[in-house]
N, C-alpha and C positions, 0 to 999 in steps of 0.2 A: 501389457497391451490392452488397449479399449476396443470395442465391439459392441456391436447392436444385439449379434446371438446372445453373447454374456449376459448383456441385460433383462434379454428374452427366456432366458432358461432359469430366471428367477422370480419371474411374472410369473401369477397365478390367478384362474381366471376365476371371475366371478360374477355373474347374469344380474344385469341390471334392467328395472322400467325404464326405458327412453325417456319418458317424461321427466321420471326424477332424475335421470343422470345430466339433464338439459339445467335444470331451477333446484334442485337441492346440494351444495357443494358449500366448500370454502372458499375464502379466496386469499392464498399465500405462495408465497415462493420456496421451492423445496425440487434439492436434486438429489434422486436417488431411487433406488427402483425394490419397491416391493408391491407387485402392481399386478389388480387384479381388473381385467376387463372382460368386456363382451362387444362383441361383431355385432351390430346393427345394419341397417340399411347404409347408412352412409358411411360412418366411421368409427373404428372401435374407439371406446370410451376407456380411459385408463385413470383406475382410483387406486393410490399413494399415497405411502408416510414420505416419499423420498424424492426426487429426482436426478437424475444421473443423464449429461449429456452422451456421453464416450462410454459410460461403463455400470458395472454393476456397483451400489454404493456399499461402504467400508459395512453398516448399518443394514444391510438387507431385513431381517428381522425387523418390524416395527414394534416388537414385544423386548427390543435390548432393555437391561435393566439398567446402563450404564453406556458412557465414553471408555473404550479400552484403556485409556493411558492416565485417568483418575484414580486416585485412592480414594472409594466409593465410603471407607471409614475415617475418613481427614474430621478433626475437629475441630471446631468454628471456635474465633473468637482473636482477641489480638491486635496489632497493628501492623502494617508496615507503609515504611516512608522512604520514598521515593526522589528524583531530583529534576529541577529545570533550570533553565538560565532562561535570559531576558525577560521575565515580567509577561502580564498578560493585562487586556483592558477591555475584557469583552468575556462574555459566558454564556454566547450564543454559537456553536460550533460551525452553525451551515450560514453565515455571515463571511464569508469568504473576502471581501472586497472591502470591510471596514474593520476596524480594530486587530488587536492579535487574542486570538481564539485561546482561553483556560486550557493547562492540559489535561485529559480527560472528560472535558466537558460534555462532548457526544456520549459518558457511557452509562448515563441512566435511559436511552432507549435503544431499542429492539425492536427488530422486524418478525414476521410470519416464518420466513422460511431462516435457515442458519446453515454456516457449515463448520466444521470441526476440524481439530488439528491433524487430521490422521487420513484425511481423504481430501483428495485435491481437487476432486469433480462434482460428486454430489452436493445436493443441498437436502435438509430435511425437517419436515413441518416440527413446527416451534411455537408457535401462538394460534397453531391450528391442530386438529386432528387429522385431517388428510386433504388432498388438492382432488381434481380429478379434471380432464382435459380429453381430446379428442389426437389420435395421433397425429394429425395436421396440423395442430398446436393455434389454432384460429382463437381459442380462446380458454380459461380456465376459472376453475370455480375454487377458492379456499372454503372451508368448515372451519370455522375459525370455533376454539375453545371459548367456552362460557364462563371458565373461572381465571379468566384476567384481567387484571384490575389496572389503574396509575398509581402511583404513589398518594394520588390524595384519597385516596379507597372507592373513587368514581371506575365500574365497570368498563373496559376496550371493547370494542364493537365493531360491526363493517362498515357502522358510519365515519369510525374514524378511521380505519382504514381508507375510507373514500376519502375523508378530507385531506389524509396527509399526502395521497396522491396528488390531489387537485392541487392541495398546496406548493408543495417541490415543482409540480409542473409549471406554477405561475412565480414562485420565487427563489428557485433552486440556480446551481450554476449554469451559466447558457448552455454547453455542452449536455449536461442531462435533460435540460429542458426542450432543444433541437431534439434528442435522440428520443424520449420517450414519449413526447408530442406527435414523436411518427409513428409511434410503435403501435398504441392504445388508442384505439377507435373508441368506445364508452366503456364507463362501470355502470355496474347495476347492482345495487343494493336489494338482495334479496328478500333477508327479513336480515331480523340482530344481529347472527354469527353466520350470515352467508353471503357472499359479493362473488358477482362474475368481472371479470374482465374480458374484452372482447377486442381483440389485436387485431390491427391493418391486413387486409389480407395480401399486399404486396411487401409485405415486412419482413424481413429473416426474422426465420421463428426459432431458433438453436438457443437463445438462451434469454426469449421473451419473458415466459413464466420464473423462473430465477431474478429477473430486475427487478419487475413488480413485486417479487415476494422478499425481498431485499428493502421493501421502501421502509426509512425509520416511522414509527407510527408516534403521531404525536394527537394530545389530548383536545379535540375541538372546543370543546367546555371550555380549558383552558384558553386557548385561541382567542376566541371568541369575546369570552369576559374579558380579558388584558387587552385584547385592542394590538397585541403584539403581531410583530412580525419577522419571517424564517429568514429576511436576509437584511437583516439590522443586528447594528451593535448595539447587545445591552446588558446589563449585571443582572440579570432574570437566568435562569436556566429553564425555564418551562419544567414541564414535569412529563415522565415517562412511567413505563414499566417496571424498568431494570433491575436488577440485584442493588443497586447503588443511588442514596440520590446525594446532593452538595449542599452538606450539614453548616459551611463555616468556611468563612475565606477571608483573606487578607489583600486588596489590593497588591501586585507584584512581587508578594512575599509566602503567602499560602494559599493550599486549597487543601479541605476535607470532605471527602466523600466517607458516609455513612452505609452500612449496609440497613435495607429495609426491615424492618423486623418483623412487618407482614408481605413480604416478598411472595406474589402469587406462586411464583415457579420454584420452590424452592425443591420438591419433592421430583419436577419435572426429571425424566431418564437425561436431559441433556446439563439439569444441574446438576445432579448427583455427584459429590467430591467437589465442586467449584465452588467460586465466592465464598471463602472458608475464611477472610478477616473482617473484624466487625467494622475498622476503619483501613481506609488507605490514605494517608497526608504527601501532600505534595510539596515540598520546599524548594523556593527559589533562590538563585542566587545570579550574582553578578554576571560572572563568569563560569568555567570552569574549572579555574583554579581554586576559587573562592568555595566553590562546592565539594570539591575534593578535601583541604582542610576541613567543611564541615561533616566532611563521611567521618575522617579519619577520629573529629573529635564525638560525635554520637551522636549527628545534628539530624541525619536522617538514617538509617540502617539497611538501606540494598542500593546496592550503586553497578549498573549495567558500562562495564569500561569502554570510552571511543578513544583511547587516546594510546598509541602505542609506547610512548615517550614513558607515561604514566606505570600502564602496566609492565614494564620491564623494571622500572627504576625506582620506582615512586612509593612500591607496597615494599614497604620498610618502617613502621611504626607502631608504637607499644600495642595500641589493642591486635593488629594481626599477630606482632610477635608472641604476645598472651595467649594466641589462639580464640579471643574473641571472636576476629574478624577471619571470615573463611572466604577463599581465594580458587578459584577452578574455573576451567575449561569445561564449557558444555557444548556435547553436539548441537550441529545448526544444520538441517536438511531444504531451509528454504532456499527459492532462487534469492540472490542478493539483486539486492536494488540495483539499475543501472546507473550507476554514479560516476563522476568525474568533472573536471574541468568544463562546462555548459556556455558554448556560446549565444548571446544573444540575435536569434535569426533573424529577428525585425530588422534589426542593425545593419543596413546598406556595407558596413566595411566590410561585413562576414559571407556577403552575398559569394566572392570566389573561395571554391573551393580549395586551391592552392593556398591562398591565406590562411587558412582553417588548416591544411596541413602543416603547413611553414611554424602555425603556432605550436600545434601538437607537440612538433619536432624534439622542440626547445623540452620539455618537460620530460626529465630522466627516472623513470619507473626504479630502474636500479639502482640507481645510485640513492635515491629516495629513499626505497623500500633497508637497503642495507644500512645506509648511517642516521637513518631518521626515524624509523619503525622499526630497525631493532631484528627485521628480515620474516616480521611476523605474516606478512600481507603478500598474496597471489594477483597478480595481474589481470584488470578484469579486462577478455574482450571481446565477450557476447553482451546481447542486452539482457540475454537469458542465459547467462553462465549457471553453466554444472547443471543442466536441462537437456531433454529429451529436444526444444525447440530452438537450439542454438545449431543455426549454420556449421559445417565444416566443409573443409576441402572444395572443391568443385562443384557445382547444382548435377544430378542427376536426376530423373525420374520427375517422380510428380512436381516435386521441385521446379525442377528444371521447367517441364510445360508451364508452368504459372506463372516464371519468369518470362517467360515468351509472349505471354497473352498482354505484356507491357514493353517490350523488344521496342519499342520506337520513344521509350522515357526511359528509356537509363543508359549508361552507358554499356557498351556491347560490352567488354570485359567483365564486367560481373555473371555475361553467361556462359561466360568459360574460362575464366582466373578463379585462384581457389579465393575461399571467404578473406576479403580484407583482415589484418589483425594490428595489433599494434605495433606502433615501430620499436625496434628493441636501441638499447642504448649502452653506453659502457660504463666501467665502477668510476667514471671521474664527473664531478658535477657537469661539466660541459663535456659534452659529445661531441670532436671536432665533426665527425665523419657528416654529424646530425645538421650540423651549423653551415656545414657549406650547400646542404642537401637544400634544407630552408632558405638559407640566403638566394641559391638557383631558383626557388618556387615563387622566390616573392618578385622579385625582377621578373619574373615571368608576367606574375599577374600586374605590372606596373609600378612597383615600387625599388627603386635606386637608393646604395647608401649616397650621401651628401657627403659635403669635406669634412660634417661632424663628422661623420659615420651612421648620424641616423638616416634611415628607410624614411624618401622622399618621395611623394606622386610627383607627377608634371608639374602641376601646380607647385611645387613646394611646400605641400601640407606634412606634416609626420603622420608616422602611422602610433597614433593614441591608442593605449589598451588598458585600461583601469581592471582590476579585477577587485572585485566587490565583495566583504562578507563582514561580520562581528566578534569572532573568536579571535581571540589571540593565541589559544594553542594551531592554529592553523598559521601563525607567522611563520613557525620553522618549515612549514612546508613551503610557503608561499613564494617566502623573500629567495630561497633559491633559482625559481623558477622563474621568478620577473628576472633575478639580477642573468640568467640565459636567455632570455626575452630582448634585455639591453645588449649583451654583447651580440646580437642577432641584429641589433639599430632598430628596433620597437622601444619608442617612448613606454615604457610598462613600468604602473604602479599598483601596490597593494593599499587599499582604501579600505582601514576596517572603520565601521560606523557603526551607531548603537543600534541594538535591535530593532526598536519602533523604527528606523529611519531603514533598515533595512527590509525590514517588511513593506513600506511604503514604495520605494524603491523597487523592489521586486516584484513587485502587486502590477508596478503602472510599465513593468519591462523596461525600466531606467537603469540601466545597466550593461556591462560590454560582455563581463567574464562573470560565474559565479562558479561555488562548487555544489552541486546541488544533484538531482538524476529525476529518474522514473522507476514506478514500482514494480515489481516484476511478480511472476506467478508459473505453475507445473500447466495450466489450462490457461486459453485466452479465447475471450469471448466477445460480447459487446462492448465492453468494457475501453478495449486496444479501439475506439474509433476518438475517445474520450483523449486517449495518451496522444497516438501518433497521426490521427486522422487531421483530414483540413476544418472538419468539424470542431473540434477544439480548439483551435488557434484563440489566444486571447484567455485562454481557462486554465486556473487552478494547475489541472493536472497535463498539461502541457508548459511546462518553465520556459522553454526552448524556444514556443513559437516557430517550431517545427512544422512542415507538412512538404511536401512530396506525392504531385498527382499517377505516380504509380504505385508507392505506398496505399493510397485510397482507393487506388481499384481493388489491389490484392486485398485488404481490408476485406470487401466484400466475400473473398473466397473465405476466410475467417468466419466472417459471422455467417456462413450458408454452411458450413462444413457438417456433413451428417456421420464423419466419421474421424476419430482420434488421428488417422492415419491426414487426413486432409487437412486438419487443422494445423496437424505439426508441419506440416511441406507447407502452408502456406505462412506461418510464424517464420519459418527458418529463410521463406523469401525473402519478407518483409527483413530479418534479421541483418540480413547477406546487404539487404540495401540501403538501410543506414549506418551500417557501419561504414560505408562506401561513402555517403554524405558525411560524418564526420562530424556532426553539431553535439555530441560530446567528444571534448580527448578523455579514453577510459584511463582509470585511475586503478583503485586495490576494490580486493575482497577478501571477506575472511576467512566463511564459510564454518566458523564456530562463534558461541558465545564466550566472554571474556564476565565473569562474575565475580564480584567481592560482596559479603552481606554480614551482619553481627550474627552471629549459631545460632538463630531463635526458629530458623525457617528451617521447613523439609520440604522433598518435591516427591514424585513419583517415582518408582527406580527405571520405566522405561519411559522418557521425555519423550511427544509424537515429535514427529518430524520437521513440522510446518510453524513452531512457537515454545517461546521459552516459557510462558504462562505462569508468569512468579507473581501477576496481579489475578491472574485466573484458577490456575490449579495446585498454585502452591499454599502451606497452610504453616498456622503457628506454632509450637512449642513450647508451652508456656511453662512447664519443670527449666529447660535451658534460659526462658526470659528471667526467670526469678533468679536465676544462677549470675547471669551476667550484672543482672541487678545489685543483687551482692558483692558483688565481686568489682562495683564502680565503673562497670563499661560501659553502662547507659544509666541514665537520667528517671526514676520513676514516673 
């Protein structure tokens, strides 16, 4: 449980000049609390490595010599190669609206503040030495470090800090742009390594300081001289910070990232044990079946499995049976994405919600999960499954009041029926029970079978349902649940199309059905106006074109929440009420990682909770490289 004492009984105070605690600071984003203030006239002044909304951070100590769950003695050097399908034609990552974005392409920069796998709340200074703010949070000051650099060996500064603000705020996605445009009243560029920021003061302040220390800091010099810009496609990567920059690539075929050799952070307590391969390569392939033959032949060497088909059947070949290739189950403590069947809500047919149910119907989790996955996969039916912020049973309590404060936008049974879940179904591909339920739902909403048998309006129109994607291991899930779609009298097809065309597609909301979700997390912050808000509509991280004007009210109990207790009753609202709308049918979850990799890699023996980190904290081998080498399992 989080608390504001907790956080309090780890502050330690320390008297500062008013003056200086006004004009001497940093300016980054950082959650966590090792926090020394003084009571002034107006308001205590709080100087940190950390910031912590809800709680004390994992980190309290700003003297940690290390990340708990690093092998602080891992030794550098190596490769590992990795895998993607469809091609890529773009090497600018925050280009959201034109081309398909490199994978990896964001990870040569870094922001101020950071947070870690092992705490779910705080944030803590990373390209700064400490933040320091006013408990009112009106505004904040980074100390930004003096020995970091870009890759082209040009000094980071709070000018670039200030520019990469300016910049995201002028060509960033409309959602962050709307949101941050509200937030940040001015900057002020101190001197070199000091910038204030100076927040709205009608603004929810809960996780102001965290966005801004979050912003990717790009090179103005760079900027500048290229003439480039953040929301164009283009074969440039700019340059950053990072541990990593892009050594080498191949149009649709590869990408190499190179580790820096003069990496400023390398000695940093939050590198320490990380970035431990000199390169990471990235190989593409057609498909995923094309990619799996080239794990299996030594084309790339760690392969992260999505395919249950695969892993039950499939790891049957000489280098595993060798013992080359190693095969495990690794815990997974994060919330899983909410994923599933995604309607498109712009789409006037989706507008009733009985439609949207009628469809669900048709789609049998069990019979799925047992003849098609193998029985590996849980049913997901929170947006925050296996969280603290997922709805159950009935709303009580604070809950409960925060539903009432929107009592005249939702429907009354959500304030007293237990939390919506999914509909359950039987071991046979068609569910009759399911099919007469839906056939009643759609006739409700105006649709009639015809003398075909298909689902007709007044008009005589059908009821058209394409569902839209590019995998072909998603046929076998697919074609079942259209061919129950048809016996239901929906016209329903599976439309797979190549990638570029499906990015395109999905970008402009051209589309009925996809499988797709939203990211989920143990904390929700500013962030939840971006996914579920009316704010986003149109953006990136809204697939859905979702919103709901009582969703956006509670929203705001979110971001005002001053205490872990508030935040989670108003998540579990919001939860309770789109699960209620329906604009995903939920699908599976795993809740473990599924790994296969050639024996050259180790990892930590206690993995944090929140990430699998085989590009971050796992490292090489190079006695078992040279062994496999010999031994013809891989390629010199």
């Amino acid at each position: 449980m989080y608390n504001r004492s907790a956080a309090a009984a780890v502050a330690r105070a320390k008297p500062r000049n008013n003056v200086l605690g006004m004009l001497v600071g940093g300016t980054a984003l950082i959650v966590g609390v090792m926090w020394s203030g003084s009571v002034w006239a107006q308001d205590a002044i709080i100087e940190s490595h950390a910031i912590s909304t809800f709680g004390s951070p994992v980190y309290a100590d700003p003297d940690f010599p290390h990340l708990n769950y690093v092998n602080p003695d891992a030794p550098k050097g190596g490769e590992i190669a990795v895998w993607n399908t469809g091609g890529f034609d773009n090497l600018n990552p925050y280009a959201t609206q034109e081309g398909k974005p490199a994978y990896l392409s964001s990870s040569m920069y870094e922001s101020v503040l950071v947070n870690t796998a092992d705490d779910p709340d705080a944030v803590y200074c990373y390209m700064c030495t400490t933040l320091e703010y006013p408990e009112s949070k009106d505004w904040v000051i980074f100390h930004l470090r003096d020995d970091v650099v870009f890759s082209d060996g040009t000094p980071m500064t709070a000018y670039d800090m200030e520019f990469s603000h300016k910049l995201m705020i002028e060509q960033a996605t409309e959602s962050y742009r709307f949101a941050v445009a509200q937030m940040v009243d001015s900057v002020e560029v101190i001197d070199d390594y000091t910038i204030k920021f100076n927040f709205a003061a009608d603004y929810p302040k809960n996780s102001v300081i965290e966005t801004v220390g979050a912003t990717p800091i790009f090179s103005q010099k760079w900027y500048e001289e290229s003439g480039a810009r953040l929301d164009e496609s283009r074969m440039e990567t700019g340059i950053g910070t990072g541990a990593y920059f892009l050594s080498d690539y191949s149009i649709n075929q590869q990408l190499i990232y190179s580790r820096n050799p003069n990496f400023w952070g390398d000695d940093h307590p939050i590198n320490i044990g990380r970035n431990n391969f000199d390169t990471i390569r990235v190989e593409y392939f057609d498909d995923t079946t094309a990619a799996f033959e080239g794990f299996k032949a030594g084309e790339f060497t760690f392969r992260q499995e999505n395919s249950s088909l695969s892993w039950a059947t499939a790891y049957d070949f000489p280098a595993l049976n060798n013992g080359w290739v190693v095969k495990e189950e690794l815990p997974d403590g994060s919330v899983p994405n909410a994923l599933g069947f995604m309607f498109n809500m712009k789409n006037p047919k989706f507008s009733d919600l009985r439609v949207r149910q009628a469809i669900a119907l048709m789609y049998n989790f069990t019979w799925t999960n047992t003849e098609l996955q193998y029985g590996i996969f849980q049913q997901r039916e929170s947006f925050w499954q296996n969280s603290d912020l997922a709805a159950v049973g009935v709303p009580t309590g604070r809950e409960l009041e925060i539903l009432e404060t929107v009592a005249d936008l939702i429907d009354p049974s959500i304030l007293t029926d237990e939390v919506t879940m999914p509909h359950t179904s039987g071991d046979r591909q068609l569910d009759r029970r399911n099919l007469r339920q839906a056939l009643a739902l759609m006739e409700e909403a105006g649709w009639t079978p015809g003398d075909d048998g298909m689902l007709r309006d007044a008009n005589g129109n059908s009821f058209d349902l394409e569902f839209l994607g590019y995998s072909p291991t998603f046929d076998r899930i697919m074609l079942p649940y259209v061919d129950n779609l048809k016996r239901l009298g929906v016209n329903a097809e599976w439309n797979r199309v190549d990638p570029p065309q499906y990015t395109e597609r999905t970008r402009n909301f051209d589309y009925d059905m996809i499988y797709s979700g939203y990211t989920s997390g143990p904390i929700e912050g500013e962030g939840i106006i971006q996914k579920y808000g009316s704010e986003g509509l149109g953006d990136v991280f809204n697939p859905a074109y979702y919103s709901n004007p009582a969703v956006d009210q509670i929203i705001e109990f979110v971001r005002n929440a001053e205490t872990y207790e508030e935040m989670t009753a108003s998540v579990r609202a919001i939860d309770r009420i789109m699960r209620r709308d329906l604009f995903i049918v939920p699908s599976w979850y795993l809740g473990k990682h599924l790994v296969a990799y050639y024996d050259m890699f180790e990892y930590p023996e206690n993995l944090p909770p929140y990430a699998l980190g085989q590009l971050d904290f796992w490292w090489y081998n190079q006695d078992k490289a040279d062994a496999l080498v010999a031994a013809g399992a891989l390629r010199q």
